[in-house]
Structure formats: structure tokens, C-alpha cells
C-alpha positions in Angstrom: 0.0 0.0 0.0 3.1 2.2 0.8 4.2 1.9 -2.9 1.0 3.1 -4.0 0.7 5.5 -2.2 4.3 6.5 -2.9 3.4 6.6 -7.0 0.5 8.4 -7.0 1.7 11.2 -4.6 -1.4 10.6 -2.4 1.1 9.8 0.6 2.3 13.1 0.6 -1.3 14.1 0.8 -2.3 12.0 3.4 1.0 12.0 5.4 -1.0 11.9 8.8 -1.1 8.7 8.4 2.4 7.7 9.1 1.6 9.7 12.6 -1.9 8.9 13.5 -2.9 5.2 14.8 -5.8 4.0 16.7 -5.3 1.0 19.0 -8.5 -1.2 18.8 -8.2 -4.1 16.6 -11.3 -5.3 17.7 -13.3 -2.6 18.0 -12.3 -1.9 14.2 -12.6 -5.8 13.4 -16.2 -5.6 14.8 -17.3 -2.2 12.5 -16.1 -3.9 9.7 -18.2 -7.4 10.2 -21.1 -5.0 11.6 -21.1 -3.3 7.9 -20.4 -6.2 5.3 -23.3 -7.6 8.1 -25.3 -4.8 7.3 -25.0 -5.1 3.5 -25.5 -9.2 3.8 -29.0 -8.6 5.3 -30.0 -6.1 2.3 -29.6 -8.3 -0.2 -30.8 -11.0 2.1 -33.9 -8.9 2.1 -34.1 -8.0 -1.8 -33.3 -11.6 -2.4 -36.6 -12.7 0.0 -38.9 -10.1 -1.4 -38.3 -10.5 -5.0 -40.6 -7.1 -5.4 -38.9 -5.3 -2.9 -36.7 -3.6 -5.6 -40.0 -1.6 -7.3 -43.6 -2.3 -6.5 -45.4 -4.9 -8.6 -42.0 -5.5 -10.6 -40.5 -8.9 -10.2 -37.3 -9.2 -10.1 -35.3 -11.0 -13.2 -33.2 -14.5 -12.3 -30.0 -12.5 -13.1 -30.4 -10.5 -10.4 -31.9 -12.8 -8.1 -28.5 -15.2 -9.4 -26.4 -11.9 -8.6 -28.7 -11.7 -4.8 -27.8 -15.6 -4.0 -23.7 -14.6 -4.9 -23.3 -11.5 -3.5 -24.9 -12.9 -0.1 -22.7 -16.1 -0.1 -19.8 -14.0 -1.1 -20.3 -11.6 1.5 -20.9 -13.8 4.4 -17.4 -15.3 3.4 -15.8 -12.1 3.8 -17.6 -11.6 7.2 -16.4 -14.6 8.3 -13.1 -13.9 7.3 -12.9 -10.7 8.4 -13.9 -11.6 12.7 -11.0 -14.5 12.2 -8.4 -11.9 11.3 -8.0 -12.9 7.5 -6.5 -10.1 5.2 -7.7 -11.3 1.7 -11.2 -11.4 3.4 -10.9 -7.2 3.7 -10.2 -7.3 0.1 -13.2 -9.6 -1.0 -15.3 -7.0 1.0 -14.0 -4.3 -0.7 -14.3 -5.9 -3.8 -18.4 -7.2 -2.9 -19.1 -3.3 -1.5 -17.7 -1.7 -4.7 -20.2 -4.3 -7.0 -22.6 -3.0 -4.6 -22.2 0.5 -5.5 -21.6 -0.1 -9.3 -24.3 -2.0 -9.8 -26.8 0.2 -8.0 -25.5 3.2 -10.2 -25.6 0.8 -13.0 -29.6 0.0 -12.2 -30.4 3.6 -11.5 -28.2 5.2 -14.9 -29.0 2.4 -17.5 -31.3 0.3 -18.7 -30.6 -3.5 -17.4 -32.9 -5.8 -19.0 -36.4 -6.0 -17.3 -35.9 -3.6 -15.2 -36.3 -0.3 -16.9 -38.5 1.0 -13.9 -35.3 1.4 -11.5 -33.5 4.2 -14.2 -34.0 7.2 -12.1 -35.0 6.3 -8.6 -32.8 7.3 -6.8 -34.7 7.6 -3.5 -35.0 4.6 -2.8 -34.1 4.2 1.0 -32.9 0.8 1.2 -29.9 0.9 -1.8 -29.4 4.6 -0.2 -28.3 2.9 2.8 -26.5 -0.3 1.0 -24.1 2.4 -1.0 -23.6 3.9 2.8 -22.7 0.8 4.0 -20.7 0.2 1.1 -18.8 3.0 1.2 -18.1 3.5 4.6 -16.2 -0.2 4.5 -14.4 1.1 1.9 -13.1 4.2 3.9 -12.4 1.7 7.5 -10.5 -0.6 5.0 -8.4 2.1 3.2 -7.9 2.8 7.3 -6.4 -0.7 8.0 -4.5 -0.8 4.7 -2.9 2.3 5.7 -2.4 1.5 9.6 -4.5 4.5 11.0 -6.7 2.0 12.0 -5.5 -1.4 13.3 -7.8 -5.0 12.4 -4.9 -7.1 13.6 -4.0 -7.3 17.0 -0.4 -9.1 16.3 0.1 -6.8 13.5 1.8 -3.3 16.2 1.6 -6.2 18.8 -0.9 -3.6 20.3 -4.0 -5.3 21.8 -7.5 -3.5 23.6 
């Protein structure tokens, strides 16, 4: 991450970093399964209520098929995640971006049978799933750049 950082210039942007820890592995272990928890029971709930994406619109078996994966995917990545795995921040970063492209996706252009959802933007509940999304996304960059610590063995610092 420190190369990265290094080639795009942001680490002389966000220097604080190198200055500015917080010491609670699990208190920042437990946000992250709380919000790839969070986005698990959305699509838990959109896969359950097949017209929970637009009233009196079903919805189509690709994104039912997309509902199954992304749930199964995502309660990988929460397990992973409490037992201290690394690549299981990654797969919820990956999982919480699909969220968020394929919401914009549904909302800019028109997927196949569902033309109703170009548009709607209000809808609370994928409102709330880019949230979640996106505030993983922030807590991970966190942990990648050791502001915030997921790993208790990692600064052998422990809460």
C-alpha cells in the first residue's frame, strides 16, 4: 500500500497517516463485520422479497442469481474478516464496490427487465446499502494504511 501510495503522490497528501494510529483491533474488526453484516441482510432482504426492488415488478433471475452470490460471497468475507484474514478485507471491498456499481448501474441504464429502476434514486434501502458500502471502503483504506488497526499481532498492540 506504501508503494501506491508512494506513486501516486497521495502519501504526501495523506501523510498523517504515518503519525496517526488507533489501537482497537477489535473494535475496528467488529465495525467492519457490523457493515459487510449490514449489506448481507440487504440483499438478504431484496433476495426474499423478489418485489422489494420496485412495486409490482419482479425481479429478473440475473439478479436474483447476482442476490444468491453476492450474499454467499459476503458472508465469506464476514467470516473472514472476525477470524483476522487479510484477503477477506479485500473480498469486502471488492463485494461493497459491485454494490455500489451495480446500484448506479440500475439507477443510470437500462438492465434488461428492469427499466423501472432508471431514475430512482430515493430509494431508502440501496441509499443505505451504497452507505454501507462505502463506509467499508473508507475503515479498509484505514487498515490498509495503519490508521486504524484490524490485527491485533500486527503493532503487537492489543485493547
Amino acid at each position: 500500500m506504501t508503494t501506491v501510495l508512494r506513486w501516486t503522490g497521495i502519501g504526501k497528501l495523506a501523510g498523517f497517516y504515518r503519525h496517526l494510529a488507533f489501537a482497537g483491533p477489535r473494535t475496528t474488526t467488529g465495525i467492519g463485520a457490523t457493515l459487510l453484516a449490514g449489506d448481507t441482510a440487504i440483499h438478504v432482504y431484496w433476495l426474499i422479497t423478489s418485489q422489494a426492488l420496485a412495486p409490482r415488478v419482479n425481479a429478473p433471475t440475473y439478479l436474483i442469481a447476482y442476490f444468491a452470490i453476492h450474499i454467499a460471497l459476503t458472508a465469506l468475507a464476514l467470516v473472514g474478516v472476525v477470524a483476522g484474514h487479510l484477503r477477506s478485507w479485500f473480498l469486502g471491498s471488492l463485494l461493497m464496490t459491485l454494490t455500489i456499481l451495480v446500484y448506479v448501474a440500475s439507477r443510470t441504464w437500462q438492465l434488461p427487465d428492469m427499466r423501472i429502476l432508471v431514475g430512482w434514486w430515493d430509494y431508502a434501502l440501496g441509499t443505505f446499502a451504497m452507505i454501507l458500502a462505502l463506509l467499508f471502503l473508507g475503515l479498509h483504506f484505514t487498515v490498509l494504511t495503519k490508521v486504524c488497526i484490524a490485527y491485533p499481532q500486527q503493532r503487537d498492540w492489543h485493547e
